[in-house]
N, C-alpha and C positions, 0 to 999 in steps of 0.2 A: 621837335617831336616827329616822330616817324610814322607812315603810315602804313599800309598794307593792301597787297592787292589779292582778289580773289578772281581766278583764271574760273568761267564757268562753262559748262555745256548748257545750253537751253535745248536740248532738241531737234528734232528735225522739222517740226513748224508748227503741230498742234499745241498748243498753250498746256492745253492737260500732261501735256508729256513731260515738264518741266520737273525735276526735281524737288523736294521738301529742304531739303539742305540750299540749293540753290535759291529759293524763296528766302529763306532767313537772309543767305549774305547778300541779298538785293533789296531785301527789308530796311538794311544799316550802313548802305555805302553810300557815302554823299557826292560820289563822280560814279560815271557810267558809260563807257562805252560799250555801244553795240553794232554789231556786226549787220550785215545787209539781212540775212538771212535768217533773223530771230523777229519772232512774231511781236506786233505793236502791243496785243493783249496784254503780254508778261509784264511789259513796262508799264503798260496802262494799272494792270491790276498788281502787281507787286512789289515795284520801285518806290524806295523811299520819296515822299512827296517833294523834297525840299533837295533832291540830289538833281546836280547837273548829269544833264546824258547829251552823249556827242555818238551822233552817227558818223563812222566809220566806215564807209562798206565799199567791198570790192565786190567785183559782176565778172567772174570767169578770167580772161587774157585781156580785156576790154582796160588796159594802163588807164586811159586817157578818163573814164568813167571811175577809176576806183582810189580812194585814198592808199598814201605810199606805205607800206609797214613801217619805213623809218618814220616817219611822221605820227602814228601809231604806238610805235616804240617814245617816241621821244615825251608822247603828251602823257604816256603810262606815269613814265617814271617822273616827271615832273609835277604830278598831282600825288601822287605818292610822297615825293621829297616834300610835299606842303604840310604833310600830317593824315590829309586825309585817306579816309577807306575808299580803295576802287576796285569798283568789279569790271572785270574783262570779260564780255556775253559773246560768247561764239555759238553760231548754228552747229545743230548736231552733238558730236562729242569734241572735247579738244585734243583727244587725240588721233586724231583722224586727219590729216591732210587742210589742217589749221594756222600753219603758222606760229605754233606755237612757241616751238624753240627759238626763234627770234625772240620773243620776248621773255622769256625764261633768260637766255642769257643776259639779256639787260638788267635786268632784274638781281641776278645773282652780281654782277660785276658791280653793283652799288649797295648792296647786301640789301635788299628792300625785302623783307620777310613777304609770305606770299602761303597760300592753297590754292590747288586745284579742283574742283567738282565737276566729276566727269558728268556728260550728260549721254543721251539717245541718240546712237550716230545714227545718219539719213539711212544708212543700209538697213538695220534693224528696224526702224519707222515703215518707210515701203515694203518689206521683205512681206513683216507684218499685215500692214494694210492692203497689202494686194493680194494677201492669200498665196505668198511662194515662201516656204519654210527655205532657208539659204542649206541646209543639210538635212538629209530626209533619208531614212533607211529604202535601198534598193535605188536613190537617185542621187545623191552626192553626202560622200564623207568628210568633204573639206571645201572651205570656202578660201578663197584669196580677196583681197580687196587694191584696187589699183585706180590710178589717176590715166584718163585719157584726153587729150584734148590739142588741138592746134599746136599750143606752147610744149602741152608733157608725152611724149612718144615711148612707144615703146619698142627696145632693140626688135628689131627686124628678125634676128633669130631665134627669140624666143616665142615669136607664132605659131610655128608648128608645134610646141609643145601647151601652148595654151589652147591651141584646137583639140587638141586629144586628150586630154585631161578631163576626167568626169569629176572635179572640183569646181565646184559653182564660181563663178567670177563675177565680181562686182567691181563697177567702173564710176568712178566719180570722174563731174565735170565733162563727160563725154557726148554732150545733147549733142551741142552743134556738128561734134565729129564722130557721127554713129553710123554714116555712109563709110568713110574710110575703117574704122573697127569691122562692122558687119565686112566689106571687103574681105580685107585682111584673115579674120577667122575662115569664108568659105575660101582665099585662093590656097588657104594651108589645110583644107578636107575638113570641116567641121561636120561632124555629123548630120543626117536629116532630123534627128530624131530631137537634139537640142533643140532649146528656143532662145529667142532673146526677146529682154520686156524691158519697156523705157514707163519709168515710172514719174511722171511730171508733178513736182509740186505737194510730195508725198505727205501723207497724214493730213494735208489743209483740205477745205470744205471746196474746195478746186482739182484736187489730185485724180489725174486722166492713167489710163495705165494702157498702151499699145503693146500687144504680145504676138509676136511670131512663129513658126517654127521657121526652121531655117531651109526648109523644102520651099517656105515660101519664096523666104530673100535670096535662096537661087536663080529664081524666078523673074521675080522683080524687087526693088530695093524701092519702096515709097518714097518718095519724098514730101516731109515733114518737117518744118518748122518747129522742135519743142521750146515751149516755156521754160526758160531757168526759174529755179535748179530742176533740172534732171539727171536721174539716175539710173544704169543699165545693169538686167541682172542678164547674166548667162548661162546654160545649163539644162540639164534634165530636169532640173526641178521646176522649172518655168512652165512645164504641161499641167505643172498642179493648179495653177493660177484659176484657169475656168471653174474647175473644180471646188476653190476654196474660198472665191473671192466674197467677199460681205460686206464692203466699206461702199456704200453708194453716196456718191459725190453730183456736185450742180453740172458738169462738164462743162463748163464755160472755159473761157482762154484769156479770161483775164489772172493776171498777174494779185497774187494773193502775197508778195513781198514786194517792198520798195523797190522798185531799180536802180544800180547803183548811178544813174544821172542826175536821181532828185535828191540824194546823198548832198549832206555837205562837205565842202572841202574844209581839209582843216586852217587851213590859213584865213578863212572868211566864215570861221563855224560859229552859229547859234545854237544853243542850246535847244534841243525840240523840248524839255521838259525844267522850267528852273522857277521855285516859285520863292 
């Protein structure tokens, strides 16, 4: 007998953000992986009682902390190939700089039927919660969304045209390298008048949000340690923030997602949920 996998979005960390659709096919899978970055709640309050769940989770460029995708891929489709229903929990949406296609092809090269349930990328979670609409009449008609980090760079020539650009930019994965980004935008004339806000930990009862204008980080460039995950918006529309913001949070620095060190590996994995 065959099984089926449901590929899901949870969100970007608040529990309520979870889909209805998504609820049902976490209500009926009897395996479960999830990702670093999907809240304990959903499993706690949604997961079928009697489904194994295997964490999964990867932490940023950090290899040595995070489970390997092939490892990932391999336990999909073998819980699949048993009969049973698996759900795949990704933070955010799954289409957003997920991984996904890895596992899609797996999936398809063994014909193992499958859905996906988009969920609430991190962009749209913080954008929200921090009171910066990502497009806004008189401050940006278009958004871009982009990966930045140690590992993912971006060509060298196309700075100058991301500094001039009144299209809001949104940067995943770019906490730890938000010295280097900030850089980069002022050595290529970013406006004064932009800002940049680093959204730490967005939508949870922990979400810090630091906003600049870039008069300041000509000036000086802080240094700060964020909490993963963080998120960076850039843009005119970043001045809305004072303006709009409503989400009051505990501001603490503790970690409101698992790191992935206390992650299991899959070679020596326990089930965190199996009754």
């Amino acid at each position: 007998m065959q099984g089926k996998v449901y590929i899901i979005g949870a969100g970007p960390g608040d529990p309520e953000l979870i889909t209805v659709k998504a609820v049902k096919a976490l209500k009926k899978a009897d395996v479960i992986l999830t990702d670093r970055l999907v809240s304990q709640e959903i499993l706690e309050d949604y997961a079928n009682p009697i489904a194994e769940i295997f964490l999964v989770g990867k932490e940023g460029c950090n290899n040595q902390k995070s489970v390997a995708q092939a490892d990932i891929d391999q336990l999909l489709l073998s819980k699949a190939m048993e009969g049973k229903i698996v759900a795949r929990l990704k933070g955010g949406d799954v289409a957003f700089f997920s991984n996904v296609l890895n596992e899609l092809e797996i999936l398809n090269r063994f014909d193992i039927p499958y859905e996906i349930i988009p969920g609430i990328t991190a962009a749209s979670g913080a954008s929200a919660f921090a009171g910066i609409p990502l497009t806004a009449r008189d401050y940006s008609r278009g958004v871009r969304f982009l990966t930045f980090s140690k590992k993912h760079h971006i060509d060298i020539n196309n700075w100058d045209e991301l500094a001039k650009t009144d299209d809001t930019l949104v940067f995943y994965m770019a906490g730890e390298a938000w010295h280097e980004l900030a850089n980069l935008l002022i050595e290529n004339n970013i406006g004064n008048t932009k800002g940049l806000a680093v959204i730490e930990q967005a939508t949870t009862p922990f979400q810090k949000v630091y906003n600049y204008s870039f008069e300041e980080l000509k000036q000086e460039l802080p240094y700060i340690q964020f909490v993963s995950p963080s998120l960076i918006i850039v843009g005119n529309v970043v001045r809305l923030h004072n303006k709009f913001a409503w989400f009051e949070s505990d501001h603490t620095k503790d970690n409101y997602f698992l790191p992935a060190d206390n992650c299991k590996k899959l070679k020596q994995v326990d089930f965190i949920k199996s009754k």
